[in-house]
Structure formats: structure tokens, C-alpha cells
N, C-alpha and C positions, 0 to 999 in steps of 0.2 A: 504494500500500500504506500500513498505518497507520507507520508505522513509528516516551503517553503519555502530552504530557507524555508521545512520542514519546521516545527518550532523551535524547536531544541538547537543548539550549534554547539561545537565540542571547540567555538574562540574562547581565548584569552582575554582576560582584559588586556585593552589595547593602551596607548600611551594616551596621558589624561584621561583616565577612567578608573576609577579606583578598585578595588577589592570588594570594597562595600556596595558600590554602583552596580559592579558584577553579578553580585549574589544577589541583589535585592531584583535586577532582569532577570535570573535565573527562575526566582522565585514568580515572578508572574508572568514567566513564561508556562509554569506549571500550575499556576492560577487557571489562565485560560487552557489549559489543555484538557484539566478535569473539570473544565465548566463553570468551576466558582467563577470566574469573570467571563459574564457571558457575554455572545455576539451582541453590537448595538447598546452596552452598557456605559452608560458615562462613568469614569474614572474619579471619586473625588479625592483630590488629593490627600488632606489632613488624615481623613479618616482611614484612606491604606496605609500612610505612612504610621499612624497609631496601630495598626494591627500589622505590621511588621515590625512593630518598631526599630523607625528609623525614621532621622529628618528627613525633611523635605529636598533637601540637596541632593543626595544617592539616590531619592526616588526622583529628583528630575530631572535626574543622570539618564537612570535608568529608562526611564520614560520616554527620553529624546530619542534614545537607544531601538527599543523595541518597534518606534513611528517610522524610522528607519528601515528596520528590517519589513515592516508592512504588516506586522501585528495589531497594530493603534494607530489610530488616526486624530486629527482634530474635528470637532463637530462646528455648528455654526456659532457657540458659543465659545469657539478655542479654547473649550474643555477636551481633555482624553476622552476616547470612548473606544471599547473594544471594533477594529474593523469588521463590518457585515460583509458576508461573501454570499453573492444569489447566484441560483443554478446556473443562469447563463452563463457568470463570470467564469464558476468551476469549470465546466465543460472547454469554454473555450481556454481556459490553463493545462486541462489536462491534453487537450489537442497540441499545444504548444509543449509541450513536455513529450509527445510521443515522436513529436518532428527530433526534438534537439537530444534528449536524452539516449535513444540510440547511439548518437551519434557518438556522444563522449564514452559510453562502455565501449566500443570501438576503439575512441581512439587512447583509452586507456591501456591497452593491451599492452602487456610487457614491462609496462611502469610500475606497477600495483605489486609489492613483497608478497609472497605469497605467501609469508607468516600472518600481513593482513587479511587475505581473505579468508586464510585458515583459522583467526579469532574470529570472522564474523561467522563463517559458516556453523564455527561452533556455538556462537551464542544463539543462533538460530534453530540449529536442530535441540538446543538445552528448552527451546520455548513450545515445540510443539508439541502438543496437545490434541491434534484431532480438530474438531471442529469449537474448541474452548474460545473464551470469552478472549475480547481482545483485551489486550494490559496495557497501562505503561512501558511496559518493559517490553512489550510488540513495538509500540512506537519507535522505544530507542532505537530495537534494531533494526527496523525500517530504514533510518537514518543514519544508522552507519554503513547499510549497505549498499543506500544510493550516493551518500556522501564517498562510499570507496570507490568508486569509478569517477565521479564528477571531481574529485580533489587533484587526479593522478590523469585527468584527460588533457595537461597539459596547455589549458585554454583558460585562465583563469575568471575572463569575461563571460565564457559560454557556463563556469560552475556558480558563479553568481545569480545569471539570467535563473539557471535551473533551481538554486537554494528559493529566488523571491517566489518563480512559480509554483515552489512545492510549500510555501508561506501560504499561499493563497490557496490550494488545495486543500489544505492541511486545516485551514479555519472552515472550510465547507464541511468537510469530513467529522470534525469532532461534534458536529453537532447534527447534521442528519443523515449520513450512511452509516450502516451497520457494518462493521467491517469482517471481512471477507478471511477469515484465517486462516484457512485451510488448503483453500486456492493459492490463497501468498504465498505459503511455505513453499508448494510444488514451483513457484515460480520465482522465485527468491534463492530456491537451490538450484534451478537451471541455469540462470546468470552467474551463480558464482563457479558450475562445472565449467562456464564459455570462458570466465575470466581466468579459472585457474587453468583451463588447455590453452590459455593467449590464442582463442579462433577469435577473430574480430567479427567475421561474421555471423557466427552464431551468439554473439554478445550482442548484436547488433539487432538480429531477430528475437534474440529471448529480454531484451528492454521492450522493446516495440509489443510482443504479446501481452505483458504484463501489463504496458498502462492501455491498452485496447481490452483486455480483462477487466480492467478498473473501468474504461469508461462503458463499457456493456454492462455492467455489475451497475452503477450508477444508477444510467438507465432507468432500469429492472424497482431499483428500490424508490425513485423520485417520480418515476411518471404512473 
């Protein structure tokens, strides 16, 4: 599944951004992702900043942070407010995502450690389950497994493009598709058998089935 610039990101705090800044995005990146901050919710400052406690400074660190990434947006009242994402936008993200992400498992091939793939495949087959509920911890490896070819494609403009579009999928998905486990897994380990043979073309075909799986799956459950 897509599951951005997915929410989650495995950056650093970058220079001018503190520690505190960091943890306090971390933390309502995982707000919105179990819903407590839901789509279309205005943001009041005082009052998150009380129930993280922290000033108001690391949350408007953090907050500038997150508007950036395309988590949050400003409303007409240039308060925060959780970004809304409508079907149409998904759809037409996920079409943008089938065009270019092929393209980077592709041109990933031969870059990618294959001690990397070989933690993600692990952490992958540690999660299936069958047809079980999707976790957090589905999520994460969602995201490190599309983040391992997007990081190593060599393009660093075309893994941005792919991070904001999997942002925007990612905010459709948490809140009305059921997500698909089962089918993932089968499809999540065919990608990583293309990455770890270094075939570019069958990396290339087993991204492509995957988010055409996603958006028939979509489909199926919104119309």
C-alpha cells in the first residue's frame, strides 16, 4: 500500500530545526495517522502545544514543517488545519505514482545493499498475518519498502515528487480505504524478489501491478 512522503520519513532533523521541533513532527505525524487529528480539523495551537507539552516555538517549528511536507495546510483563517484529500485528488496521485514509480525501482537496480532489502523483506514477512488487520507497523513497512527503491533511484527530484505523492495518498487512505493486507504482502515480496535478482524489468512491472492493484482495490471500496 502507499502508505507521501508517505507520513512517516526516517529524516533527521535538518540544520535549524531542533531535536525538540523533530519529535514534536514526529509526534503529529502519528496524531494524524491514527486519526486523533483528523482530515479538515483546524489545528489550535495553545491547546496541542498543552497536551504535548511543549511551547509554542517546536510546535511552530514543527508545524511549518509538516505544511511543507503537504500534511497541513493553512485555512482561510491562516489557522492549521489537517489537509483534506477527495477521491478525485487520490486517484489522480495514485495514476501519477504508477507512471513514475516504476520507473525508479528500475532505475534502482544494482544500487540498493542487499542487506537492505534483506531487513525489509524481513520485517515484512515478520508482519504477515493472513488476511489481519492492518497496523502501524504495516504502515512503517510500507515505507521503507517504497522508500528503498525511491532513495537509491538515483534521481533525487523524481524521490521527492514520489514521497509528496505518497503524502497525498496516504491522507486518502487513513481515513477511507480498508486496506488490502494480504494482496500487499504477495506484492511487496514480488518487488523485493525483482530488486534482489537486479531484473529492472521485472521491478518495473511488479511496481506498476501493485499500484494498479491499489487503484482497482480503491475503486471497489469508494464507488
Amino acid at each position: 500500500m502507499t502508505n507521501p512522503a508517505s507520513l512517516k520519513t526516517d529524516a533527521k532533523p535538518k540544520d535549524g530545526h531542533s531535536v525538540l521541533s523533530e519529535r514534536v513532527r514526529q509526534q503529529l505525524t502519528e496524531l494524524i495517522r491514527n486519526r486523533s487529528l483528523a482530515s479538515g480539523q483546524v489545528i489550535i495551537e495553545q491547546r496541542l502545544a498543552e497536551t504535548l507539552g511543549v511551547s509554542r516555538t517546536p510546535l511552530r517549528e514543527a508545524l511549518q514543517r509538516l505544511e511543507g511536507e503537504g500534511l497541513i495546510q493553512k485555512n482561510s483563517g491562516r489557522s492549521y488545519m489537517i489537509r483534506v484529500v477527495n477521491f478525485q485528488e487520490y486517484m489522480q496521485s495514485l495514476k501519477m505514482r504508477r507512471i513514475i514509480e516504476p520507473e525508479a525501482a528500475a532505475n534502482a537496480i544494482s544500487r540498493i545493499p542487499l542487506s537492505e532489502i534483506a531487513a525489509v523483506r524481513l520485517e515484512i514477512e515478520g508482519l504477515h498475518t493472513g488476511d489481519g488487520e492492518h497496523t502501524e507497523a504495516h504502515w512503517d513497512s510500507d515505507d521503507r519498502l517504497h522508500r528503498l527503491f525511491g532513495r537509491h533511484c538515483g534521481n533525487m527530484v523524481m524521490f521527492e515528487i514520489i514521497e509528496k505523492l505518497r503524502v497525498t495518498t496516504r491522507l486518502f487512505e487513513i481515513t477511507e480505504i480498508r486496506q488490502k493486507v494480504k494482496s500487499d504482502f504477495v506484492e511487496h515480496i514480488a518487488i523485493l524478489d525483482a530488486l534482489s535478482a537486479e531484473n529492472g524489468d521485472a521491478a518495473r512491472q511488479a511496481v506498476a501491478r501493485h499500484i494498479t492493484s491499489l487503484i482497482s482495490y480503491s475503486l471497489q471500496q469508494v464507488t
